[in-house]
mmCIF file of the C-alpha atoms, coordinates in Angstrom:
data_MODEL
# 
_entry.id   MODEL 
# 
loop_
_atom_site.group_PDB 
_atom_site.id 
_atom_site.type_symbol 
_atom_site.label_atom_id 
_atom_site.label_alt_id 
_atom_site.label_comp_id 
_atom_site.label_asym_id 
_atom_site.label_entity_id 
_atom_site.label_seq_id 
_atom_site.pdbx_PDB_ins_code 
_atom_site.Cartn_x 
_atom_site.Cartn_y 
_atom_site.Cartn_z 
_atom_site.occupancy 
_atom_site.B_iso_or_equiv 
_atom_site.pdbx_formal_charge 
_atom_site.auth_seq_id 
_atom_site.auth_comp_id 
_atom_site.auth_asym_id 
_atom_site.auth_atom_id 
_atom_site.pdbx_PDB_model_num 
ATOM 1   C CA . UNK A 1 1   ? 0.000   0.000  0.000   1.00 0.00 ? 1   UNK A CA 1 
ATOM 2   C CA . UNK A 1 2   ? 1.703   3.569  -0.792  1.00 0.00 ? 2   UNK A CA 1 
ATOM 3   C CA . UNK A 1 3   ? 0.768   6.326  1.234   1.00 0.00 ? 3   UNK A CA 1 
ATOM 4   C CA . UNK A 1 4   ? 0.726   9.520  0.419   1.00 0.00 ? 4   UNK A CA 1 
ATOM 5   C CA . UNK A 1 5   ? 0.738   12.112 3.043   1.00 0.00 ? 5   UNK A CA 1 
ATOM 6   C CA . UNK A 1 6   ? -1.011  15.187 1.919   1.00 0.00 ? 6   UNK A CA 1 
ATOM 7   C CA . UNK A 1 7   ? -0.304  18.551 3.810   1.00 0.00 ? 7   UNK A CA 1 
ATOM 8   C CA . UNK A 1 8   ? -3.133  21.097 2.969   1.00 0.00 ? 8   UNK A CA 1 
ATOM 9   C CA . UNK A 1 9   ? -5.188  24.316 4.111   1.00 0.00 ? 9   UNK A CA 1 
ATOM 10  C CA . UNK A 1 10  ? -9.154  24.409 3.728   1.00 0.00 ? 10  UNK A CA 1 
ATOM 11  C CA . UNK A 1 11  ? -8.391  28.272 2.398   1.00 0.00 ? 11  UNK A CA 1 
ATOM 12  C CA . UNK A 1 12  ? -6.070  27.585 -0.475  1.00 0.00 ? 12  UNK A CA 1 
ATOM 13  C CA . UNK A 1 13  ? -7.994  27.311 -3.709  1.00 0.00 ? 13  UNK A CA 1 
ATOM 14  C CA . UNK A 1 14  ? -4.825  24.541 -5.095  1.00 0.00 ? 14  UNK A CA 1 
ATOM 15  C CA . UNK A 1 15  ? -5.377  22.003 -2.286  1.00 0.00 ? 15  UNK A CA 1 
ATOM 16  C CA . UNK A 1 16  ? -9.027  21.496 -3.279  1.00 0.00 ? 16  UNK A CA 1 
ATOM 17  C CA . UNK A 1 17  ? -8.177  20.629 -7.037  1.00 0.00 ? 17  UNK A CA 1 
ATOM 18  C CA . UNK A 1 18  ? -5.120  18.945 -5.152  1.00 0.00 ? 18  UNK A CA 1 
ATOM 19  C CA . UNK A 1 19  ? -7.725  16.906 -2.971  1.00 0.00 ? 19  UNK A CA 1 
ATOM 20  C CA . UNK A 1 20  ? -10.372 16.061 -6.397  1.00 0.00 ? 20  UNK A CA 1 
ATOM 21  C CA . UNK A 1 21  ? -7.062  14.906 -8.128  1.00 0.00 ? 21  UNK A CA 1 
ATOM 22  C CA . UNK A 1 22  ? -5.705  12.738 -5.415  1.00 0.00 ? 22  UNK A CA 1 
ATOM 23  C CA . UNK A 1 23  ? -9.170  11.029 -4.446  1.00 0.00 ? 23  UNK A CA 1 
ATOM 24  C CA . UNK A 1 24  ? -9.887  10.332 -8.237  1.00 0.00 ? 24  UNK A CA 1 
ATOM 25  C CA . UNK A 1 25  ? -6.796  8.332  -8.431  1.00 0.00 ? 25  UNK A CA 1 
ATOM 26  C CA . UNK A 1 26  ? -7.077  6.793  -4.829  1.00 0.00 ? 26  UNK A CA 1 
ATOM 27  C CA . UNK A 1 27  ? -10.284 5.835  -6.585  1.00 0.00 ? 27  UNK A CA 1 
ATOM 28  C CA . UNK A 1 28  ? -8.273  4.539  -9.695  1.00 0.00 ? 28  UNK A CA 1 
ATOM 29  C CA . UNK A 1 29  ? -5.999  2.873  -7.181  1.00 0.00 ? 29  UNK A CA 1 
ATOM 30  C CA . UNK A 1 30  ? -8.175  1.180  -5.321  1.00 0.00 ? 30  UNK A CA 1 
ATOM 31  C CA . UNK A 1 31  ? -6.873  -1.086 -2.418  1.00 0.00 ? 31  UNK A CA 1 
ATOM 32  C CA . UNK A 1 32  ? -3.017  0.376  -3.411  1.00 0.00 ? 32  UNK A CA 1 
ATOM 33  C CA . UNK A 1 33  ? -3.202  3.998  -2.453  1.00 0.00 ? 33  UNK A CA 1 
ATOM 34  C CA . UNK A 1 34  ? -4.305  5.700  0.705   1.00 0.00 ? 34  UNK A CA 1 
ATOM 35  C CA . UNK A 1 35  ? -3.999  9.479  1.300   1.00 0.00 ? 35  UNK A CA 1 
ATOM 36  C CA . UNK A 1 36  ? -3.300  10.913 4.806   1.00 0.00 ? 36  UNK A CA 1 
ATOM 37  C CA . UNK A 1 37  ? -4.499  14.648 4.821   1.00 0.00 ? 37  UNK A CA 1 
ATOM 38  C CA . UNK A 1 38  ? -2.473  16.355 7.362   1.00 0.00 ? 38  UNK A CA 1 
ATOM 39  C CA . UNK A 1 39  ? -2.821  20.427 8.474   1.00 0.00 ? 39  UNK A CA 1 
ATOM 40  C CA . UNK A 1 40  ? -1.152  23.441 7.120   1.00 0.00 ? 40  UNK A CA 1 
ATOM 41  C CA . UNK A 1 41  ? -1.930  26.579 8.081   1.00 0.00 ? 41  UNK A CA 1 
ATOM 42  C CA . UNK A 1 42  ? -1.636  29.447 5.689   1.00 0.00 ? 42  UNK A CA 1 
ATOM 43  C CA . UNK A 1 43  ? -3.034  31.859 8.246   1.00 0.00 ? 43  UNK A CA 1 
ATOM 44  C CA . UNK A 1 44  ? -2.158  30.237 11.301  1.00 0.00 ? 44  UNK A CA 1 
ATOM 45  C CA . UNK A 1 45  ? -2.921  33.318 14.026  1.00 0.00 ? 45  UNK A CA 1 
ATOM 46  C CA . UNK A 1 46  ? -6.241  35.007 13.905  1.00 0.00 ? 46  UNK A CA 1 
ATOM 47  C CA . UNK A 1 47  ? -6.406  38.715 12.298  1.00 0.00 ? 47  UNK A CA 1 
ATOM 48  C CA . UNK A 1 48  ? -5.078  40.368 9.594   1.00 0.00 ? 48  UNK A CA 1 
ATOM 49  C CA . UNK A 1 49  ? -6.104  42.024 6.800   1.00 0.00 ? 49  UNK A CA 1 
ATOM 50  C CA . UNK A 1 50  ? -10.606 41.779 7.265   1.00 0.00 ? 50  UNK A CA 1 
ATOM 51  C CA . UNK A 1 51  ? -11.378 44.053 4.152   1.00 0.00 ? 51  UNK A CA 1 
ATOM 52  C CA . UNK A 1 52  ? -14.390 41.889 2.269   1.00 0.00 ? 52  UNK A CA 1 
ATOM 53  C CA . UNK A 1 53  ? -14.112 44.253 -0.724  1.00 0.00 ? 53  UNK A CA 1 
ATOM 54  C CA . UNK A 1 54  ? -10.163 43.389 -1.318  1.00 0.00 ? 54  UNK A CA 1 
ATOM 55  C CA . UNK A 1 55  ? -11.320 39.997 -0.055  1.00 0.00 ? 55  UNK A CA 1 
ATOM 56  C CA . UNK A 1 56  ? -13.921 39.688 -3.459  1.00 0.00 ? 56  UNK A CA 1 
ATOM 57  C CA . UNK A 1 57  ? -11.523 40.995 -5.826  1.00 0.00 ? 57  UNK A CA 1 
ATOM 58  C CA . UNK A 1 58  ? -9.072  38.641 -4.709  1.00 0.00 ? 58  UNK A CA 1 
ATOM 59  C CA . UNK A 1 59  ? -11.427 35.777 -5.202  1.00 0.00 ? 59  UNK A CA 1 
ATOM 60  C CA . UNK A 1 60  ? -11.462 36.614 -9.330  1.00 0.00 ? 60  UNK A CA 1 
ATOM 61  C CA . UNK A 1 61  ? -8.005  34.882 -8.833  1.00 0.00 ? 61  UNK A CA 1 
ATOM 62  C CA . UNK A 1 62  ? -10.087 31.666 -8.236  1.00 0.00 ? 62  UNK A CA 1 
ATOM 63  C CA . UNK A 1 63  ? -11.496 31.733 -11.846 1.00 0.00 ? 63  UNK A CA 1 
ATOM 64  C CA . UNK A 1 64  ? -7.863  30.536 -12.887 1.00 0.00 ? 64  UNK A CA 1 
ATOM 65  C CA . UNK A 1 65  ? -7.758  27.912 -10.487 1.00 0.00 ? 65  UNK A CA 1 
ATOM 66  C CA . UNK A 1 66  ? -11.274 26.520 -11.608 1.00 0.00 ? 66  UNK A CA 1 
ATOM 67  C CA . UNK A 1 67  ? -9.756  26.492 -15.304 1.00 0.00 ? 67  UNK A CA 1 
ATOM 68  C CA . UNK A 1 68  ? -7.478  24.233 -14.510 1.00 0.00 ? 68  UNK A CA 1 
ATOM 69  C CA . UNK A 1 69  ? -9.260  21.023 -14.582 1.00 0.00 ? 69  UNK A CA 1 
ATOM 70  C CA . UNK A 1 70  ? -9.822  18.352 -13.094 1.00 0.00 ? 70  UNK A CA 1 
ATOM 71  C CA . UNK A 1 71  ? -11.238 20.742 -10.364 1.00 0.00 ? 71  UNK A CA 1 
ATOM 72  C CA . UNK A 1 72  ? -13.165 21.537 -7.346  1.00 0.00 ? 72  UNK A CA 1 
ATOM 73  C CA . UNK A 1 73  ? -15.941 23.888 -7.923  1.00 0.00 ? 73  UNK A CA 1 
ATOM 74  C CA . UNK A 1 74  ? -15.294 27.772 -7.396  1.00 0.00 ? 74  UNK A CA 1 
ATOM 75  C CA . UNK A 1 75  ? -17.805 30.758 -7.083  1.00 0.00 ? 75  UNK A CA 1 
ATOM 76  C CA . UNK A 1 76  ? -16.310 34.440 -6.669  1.00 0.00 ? 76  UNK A CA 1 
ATOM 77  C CA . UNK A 1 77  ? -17.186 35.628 -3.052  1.00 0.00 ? 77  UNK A CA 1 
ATOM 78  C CA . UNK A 1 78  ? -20.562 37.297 -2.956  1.00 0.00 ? 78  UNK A CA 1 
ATOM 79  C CA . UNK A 1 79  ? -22.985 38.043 0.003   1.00 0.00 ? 79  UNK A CA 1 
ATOM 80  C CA . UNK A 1 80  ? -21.328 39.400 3.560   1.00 0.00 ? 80  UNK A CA 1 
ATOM 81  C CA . UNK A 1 81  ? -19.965 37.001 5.015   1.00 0.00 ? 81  UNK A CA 1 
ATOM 82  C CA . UNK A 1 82  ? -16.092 36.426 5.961   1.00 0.00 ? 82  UNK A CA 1 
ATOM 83  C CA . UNK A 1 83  ? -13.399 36.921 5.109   1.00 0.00 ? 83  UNK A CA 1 
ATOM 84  C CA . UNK A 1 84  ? -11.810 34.229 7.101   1.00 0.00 ? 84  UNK A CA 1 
ATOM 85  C CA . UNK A 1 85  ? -10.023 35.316 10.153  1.00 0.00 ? 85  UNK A CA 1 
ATOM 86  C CA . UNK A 1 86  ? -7.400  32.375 10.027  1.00 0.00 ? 86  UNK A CA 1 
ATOM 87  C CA . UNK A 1 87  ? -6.922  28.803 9.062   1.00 0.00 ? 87  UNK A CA 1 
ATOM 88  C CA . UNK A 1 88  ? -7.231  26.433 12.224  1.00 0.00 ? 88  UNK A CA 1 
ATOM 89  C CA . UNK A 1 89  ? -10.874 26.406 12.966  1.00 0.00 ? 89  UNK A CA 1 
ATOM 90  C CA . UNK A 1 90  ? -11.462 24.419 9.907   1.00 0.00 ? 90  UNK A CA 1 
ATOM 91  C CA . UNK A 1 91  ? -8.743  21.999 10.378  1.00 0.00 ? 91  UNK A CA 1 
ATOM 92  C CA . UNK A 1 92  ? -10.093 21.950 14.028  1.00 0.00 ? 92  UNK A CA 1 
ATOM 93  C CA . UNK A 1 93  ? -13.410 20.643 12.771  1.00 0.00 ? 93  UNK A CA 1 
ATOM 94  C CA . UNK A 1 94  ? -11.977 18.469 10.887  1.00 0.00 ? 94  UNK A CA 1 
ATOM 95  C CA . UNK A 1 95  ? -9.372  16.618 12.907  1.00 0.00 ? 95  UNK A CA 1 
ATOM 96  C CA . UNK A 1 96  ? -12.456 16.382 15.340  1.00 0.00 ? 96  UNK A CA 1 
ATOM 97  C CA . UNK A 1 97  ? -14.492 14.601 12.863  1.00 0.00 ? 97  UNK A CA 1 
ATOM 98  C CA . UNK A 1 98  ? -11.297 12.462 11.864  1.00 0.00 ? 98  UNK A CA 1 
ATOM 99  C CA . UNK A 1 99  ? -11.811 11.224 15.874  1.00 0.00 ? 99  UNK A CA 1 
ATOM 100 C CA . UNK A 1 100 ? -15.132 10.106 14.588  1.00 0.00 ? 100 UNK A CA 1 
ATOM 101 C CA . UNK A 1 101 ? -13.295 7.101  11.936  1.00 0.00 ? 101 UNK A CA 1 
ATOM 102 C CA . UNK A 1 102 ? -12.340 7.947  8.446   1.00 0.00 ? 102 UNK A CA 1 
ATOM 103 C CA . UNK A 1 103 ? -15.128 8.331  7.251   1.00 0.00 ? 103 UNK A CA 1 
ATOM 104 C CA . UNK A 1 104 ? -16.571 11.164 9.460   1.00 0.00 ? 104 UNK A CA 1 
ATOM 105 C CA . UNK A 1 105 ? -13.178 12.705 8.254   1.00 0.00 ? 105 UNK A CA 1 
ATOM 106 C CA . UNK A 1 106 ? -13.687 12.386 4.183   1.00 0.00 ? 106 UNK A CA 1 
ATOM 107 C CA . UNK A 1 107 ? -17.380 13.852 4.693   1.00 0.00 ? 107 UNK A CA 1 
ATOM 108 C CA . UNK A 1 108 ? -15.864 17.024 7.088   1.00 0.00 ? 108 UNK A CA 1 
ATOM 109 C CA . UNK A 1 109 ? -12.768 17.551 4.371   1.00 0.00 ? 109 UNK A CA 1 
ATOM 110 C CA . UNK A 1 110 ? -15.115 17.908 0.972   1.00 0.00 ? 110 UNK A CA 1 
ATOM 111 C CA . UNK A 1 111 ? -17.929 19.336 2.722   1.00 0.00 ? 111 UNK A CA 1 
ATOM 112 C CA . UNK A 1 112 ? -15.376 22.670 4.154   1.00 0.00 ? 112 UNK A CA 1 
ATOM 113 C CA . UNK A 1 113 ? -13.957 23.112 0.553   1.00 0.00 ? 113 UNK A CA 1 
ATOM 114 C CA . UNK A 1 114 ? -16.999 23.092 -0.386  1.00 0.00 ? 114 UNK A CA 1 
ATOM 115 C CA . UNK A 1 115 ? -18.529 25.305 1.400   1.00 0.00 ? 115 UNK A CA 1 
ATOM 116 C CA . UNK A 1 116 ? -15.556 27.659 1.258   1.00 0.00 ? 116 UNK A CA 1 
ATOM 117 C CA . UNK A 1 117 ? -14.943 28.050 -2.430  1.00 0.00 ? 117 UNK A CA 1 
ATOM 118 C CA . UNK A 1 118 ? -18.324 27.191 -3.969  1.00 0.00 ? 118 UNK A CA 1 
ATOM 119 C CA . UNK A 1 119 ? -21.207 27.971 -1.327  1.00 0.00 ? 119 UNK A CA 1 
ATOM 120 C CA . UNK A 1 120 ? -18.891 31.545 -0.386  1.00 0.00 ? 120 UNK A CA 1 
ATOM 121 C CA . UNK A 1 121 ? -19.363 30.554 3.409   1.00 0.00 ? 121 UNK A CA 1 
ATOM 122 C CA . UNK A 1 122 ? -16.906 32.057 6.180   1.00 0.00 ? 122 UNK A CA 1 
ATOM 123 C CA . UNK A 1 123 ? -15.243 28.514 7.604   1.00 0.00 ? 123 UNK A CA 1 
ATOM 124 C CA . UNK A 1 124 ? -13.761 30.136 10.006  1.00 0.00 ? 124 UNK A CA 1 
ATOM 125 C CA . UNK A 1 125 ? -17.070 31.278 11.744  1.00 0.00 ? 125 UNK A CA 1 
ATOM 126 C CA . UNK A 1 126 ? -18.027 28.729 14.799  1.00 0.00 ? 126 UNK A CA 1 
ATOM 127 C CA . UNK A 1 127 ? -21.603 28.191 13.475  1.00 0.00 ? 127 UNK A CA 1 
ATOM 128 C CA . UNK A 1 128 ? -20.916 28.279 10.437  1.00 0.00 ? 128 UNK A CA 1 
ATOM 129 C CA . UNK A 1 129 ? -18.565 25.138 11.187  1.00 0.00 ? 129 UNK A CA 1 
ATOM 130 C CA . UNK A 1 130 ? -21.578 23.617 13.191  1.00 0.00 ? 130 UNK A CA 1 
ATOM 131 C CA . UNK A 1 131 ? -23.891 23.709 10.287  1.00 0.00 ? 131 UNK A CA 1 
ATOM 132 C CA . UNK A 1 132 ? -21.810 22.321 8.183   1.00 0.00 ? 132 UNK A CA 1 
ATOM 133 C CA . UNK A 1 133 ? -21.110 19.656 10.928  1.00 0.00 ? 133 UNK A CA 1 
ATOM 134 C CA . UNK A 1 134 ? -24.524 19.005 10.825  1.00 0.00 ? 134 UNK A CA 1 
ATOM 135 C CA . UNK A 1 135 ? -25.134 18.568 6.758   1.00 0.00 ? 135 UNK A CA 1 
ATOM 136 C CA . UNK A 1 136 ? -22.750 16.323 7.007   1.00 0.00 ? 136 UNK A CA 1 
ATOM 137 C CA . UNK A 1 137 ? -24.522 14.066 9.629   1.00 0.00 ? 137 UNK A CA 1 
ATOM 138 C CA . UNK A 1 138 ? -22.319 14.493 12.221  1.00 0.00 ? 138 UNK A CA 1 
ATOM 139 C CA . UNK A 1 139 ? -23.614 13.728 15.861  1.00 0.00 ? 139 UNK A CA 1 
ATOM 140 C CA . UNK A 1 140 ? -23.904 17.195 17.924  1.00 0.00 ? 140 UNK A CA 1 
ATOM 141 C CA . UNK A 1 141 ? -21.815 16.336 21.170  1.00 0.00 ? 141 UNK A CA 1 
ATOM 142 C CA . UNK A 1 142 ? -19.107 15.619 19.168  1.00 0.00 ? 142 UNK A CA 1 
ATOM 143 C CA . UNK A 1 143 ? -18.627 18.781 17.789  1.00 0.00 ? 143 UNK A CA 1 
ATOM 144 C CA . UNK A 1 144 ? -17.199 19.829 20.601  1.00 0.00 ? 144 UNK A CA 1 
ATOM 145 C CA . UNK A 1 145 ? -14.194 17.950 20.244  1.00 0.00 ? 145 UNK A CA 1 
ATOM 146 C CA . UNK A 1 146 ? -13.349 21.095 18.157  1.00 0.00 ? 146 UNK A CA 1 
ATOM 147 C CA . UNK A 1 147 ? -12.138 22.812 21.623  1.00 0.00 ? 147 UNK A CA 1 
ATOM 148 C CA . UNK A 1 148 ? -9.882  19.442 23.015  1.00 0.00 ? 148 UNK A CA 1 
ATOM 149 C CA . UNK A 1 149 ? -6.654  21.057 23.184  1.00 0.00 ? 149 UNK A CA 1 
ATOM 150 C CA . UNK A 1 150 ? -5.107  17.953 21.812  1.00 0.00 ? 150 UNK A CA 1 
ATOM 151 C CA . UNK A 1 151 ? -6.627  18.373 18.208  1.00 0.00 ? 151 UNK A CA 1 
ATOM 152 C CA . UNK A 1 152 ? -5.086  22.499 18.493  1.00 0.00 ? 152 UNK A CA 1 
ATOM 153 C CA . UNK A 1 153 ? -1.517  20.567 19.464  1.00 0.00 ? 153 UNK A CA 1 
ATOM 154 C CA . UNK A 1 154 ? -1.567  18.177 16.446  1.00 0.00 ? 154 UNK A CA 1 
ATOM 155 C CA . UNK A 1 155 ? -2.556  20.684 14.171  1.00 0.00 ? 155 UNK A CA 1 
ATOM 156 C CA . UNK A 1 156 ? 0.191   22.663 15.229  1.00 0.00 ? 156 UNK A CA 1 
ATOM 157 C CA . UNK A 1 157 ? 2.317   19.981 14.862  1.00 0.00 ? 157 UNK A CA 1 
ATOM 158 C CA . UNK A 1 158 ? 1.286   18.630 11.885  1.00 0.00 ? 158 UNK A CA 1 
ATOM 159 C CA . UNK A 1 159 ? 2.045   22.384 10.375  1.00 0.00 ? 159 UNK A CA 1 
ATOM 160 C CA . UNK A 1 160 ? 5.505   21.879 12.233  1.00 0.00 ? 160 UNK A CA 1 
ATOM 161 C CA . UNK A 1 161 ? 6.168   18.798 10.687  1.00 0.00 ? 161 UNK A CA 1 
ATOM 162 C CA . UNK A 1 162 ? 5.724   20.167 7.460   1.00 0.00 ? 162 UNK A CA 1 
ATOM 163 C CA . UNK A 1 163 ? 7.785   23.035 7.416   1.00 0.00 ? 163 UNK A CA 1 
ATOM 164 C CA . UNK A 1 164 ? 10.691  20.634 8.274   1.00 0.00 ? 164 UNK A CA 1 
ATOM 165 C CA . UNK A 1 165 ? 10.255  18.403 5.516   1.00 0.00 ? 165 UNK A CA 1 
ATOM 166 C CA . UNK A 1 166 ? 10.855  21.344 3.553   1.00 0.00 ? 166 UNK A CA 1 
ATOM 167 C CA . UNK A 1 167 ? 7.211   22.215 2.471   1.00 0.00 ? 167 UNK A CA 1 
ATOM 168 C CA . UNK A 1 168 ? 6.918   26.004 1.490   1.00 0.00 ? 168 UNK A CA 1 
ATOM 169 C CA . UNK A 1 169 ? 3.590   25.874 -0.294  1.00 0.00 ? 169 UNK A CA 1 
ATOM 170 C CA . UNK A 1 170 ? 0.828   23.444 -0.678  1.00 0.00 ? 170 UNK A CA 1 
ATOM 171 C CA . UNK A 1 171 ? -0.889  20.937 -1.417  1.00 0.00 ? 171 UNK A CA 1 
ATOM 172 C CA . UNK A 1 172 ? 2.560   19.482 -0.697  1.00 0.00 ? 172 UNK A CA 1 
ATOM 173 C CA . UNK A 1 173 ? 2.019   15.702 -1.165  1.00 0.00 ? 173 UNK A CA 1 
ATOM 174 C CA . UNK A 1 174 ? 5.255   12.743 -0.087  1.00 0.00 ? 174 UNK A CA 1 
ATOM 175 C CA . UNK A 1 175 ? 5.111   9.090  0.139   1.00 0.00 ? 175 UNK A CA 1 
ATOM 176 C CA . UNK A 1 176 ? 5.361   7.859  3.733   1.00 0.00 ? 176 UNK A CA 1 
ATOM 177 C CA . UNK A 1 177 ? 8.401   6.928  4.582   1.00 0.00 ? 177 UNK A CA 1 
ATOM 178 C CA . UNK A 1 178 ? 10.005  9.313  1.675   1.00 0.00 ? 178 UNK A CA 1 
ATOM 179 C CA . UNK A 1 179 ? 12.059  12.721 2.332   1.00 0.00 ? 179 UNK A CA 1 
ATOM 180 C CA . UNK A 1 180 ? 10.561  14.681 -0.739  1.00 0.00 ? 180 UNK A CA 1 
ATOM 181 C CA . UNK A 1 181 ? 7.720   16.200 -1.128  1.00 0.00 ? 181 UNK A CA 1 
ATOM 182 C CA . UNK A 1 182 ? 5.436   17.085 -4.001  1.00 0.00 ? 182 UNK A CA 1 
ATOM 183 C CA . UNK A 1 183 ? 4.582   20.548 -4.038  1.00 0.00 ? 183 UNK A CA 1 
ATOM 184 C CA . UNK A 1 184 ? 1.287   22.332 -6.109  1.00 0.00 ? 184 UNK A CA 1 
ATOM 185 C CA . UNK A 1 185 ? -1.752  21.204 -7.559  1.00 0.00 ? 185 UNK A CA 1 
ATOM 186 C CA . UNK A 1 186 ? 0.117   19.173 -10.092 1.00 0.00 ? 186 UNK A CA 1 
ATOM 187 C CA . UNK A 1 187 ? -1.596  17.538 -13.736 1.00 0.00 ? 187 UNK A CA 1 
ATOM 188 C CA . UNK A 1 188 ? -3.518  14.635 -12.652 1.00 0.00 ? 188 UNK A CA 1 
ATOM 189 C CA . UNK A 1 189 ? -1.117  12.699 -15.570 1.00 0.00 ? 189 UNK A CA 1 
ATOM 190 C CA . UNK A 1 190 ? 1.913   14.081 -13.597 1.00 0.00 ? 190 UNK A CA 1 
ATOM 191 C CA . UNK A 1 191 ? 0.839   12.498 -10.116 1.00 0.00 ? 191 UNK A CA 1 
ATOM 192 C CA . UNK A 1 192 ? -0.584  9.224  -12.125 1.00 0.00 ? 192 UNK A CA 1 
ATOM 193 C CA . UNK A 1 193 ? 2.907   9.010  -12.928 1.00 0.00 ? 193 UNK A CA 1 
ATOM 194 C CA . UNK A 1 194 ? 4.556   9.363  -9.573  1.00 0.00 ? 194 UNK A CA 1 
ATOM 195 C CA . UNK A 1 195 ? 2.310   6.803  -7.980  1.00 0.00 ? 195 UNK A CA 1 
ATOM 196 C CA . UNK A 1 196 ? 2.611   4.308  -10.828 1.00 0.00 ? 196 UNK A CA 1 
ATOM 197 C CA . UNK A 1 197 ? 6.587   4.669  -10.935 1.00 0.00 ? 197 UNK A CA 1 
ATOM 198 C CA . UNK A 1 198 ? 6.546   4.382  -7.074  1.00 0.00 ? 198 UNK A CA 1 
ATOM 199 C CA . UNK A 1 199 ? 4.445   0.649  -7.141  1.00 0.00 ? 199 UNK A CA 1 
ATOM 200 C CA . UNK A 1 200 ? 6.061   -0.460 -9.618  1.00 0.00 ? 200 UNK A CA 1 
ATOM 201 C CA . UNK A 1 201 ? 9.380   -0.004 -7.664  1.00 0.00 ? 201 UNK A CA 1 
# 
């Protein structure tokens, strides 16, 4: 089984093509590749820069990233919600839906890119993460997992873990037990042939 461990942010518009690309061949792959999504934080402290109008124009940016297909799906912020403030409530959410099985996890990690880049929701906002929770069938008590100051330490740590592997943007995807990552929302041909060259060694 190759694993590929797959550092990302819920706020960068290249992890979610990274994340559709990945998935279709862990589909294609079936029973040979697993994917381990693991936190990194693009805004890691809360703040900065709140101005929705800069906020929207930057968002025409994610036109170009929804041209390059295979893709997620992509809507230019409208409405008045967010910006976000920062990146770790939605990898909060999501490692606490990871403690839920695997499952609980996949559902969480599409339904926050999602909602981020084609639903224009603030992921950052706590009820907006509880809704979303909730679409996704998640049962309410656990939600506040969110808060266990164990989750906040691994997603720190995760971020660590990724700067000293020598990851300076994402998605930055390596095979387990490898010392070099992958780094950008590569052609879906390009990873097909990583992978394959990698089981076939």
């Amino acid at each position: 089984m190759l694993r590929l461990i797959v550092w990302s942010d819920y706020l960068c518009p290249w992890c979610y093509n990274g994340s559709v690309r990945l998935k279709t061949l862990r589909e294609r792959y079936a029973g040979k590749v697993e994917l381990e999504f693991r936190s990194f934080l693009l805004r890691p402290r809360e703040g900065g820069n709140r101005d929705l109008e800069k906020f929207r124009r930057y968002t025409q940016s994610w036109r170009k990233v929804a041209a390059d297909e295979p893709a997620g799906e992509f809507r230019v912020w409208q409405g008045d919600a967010g910006p976000p403030s920062h990146s770790v409530p939605a990898h909060l959410v999501a490692k606490a839906a990871a403690s839920l099985g695997p499952e609980a996890f996949e559902r969480m990690h599409d339904r926050l890119l999602h909602a981020y880049f084609a639903e224009n929701r603030d992921i950052s906002d706590d009820a907006t993460l509880k809704a979303l929770w909730q679409d996704v069938g998640l049962e309410d008590a656990a939600f506040e997992r969110r808060q266990d100051p164990a989750l906040r330490e691994r997603v720190l740590a995760e971020h660590e873990s990724a700067l000293q592997a020598g990851v300076n943007g994402v998605p930055a995807v390596m095979i387990d037990g490898q010392d070099v990552p992958l780094t950008g929302a590569l052609p879906i041909e390009m990873f097909e042939r990583w992978i394959q060259r990698n089981l076939e060694g």
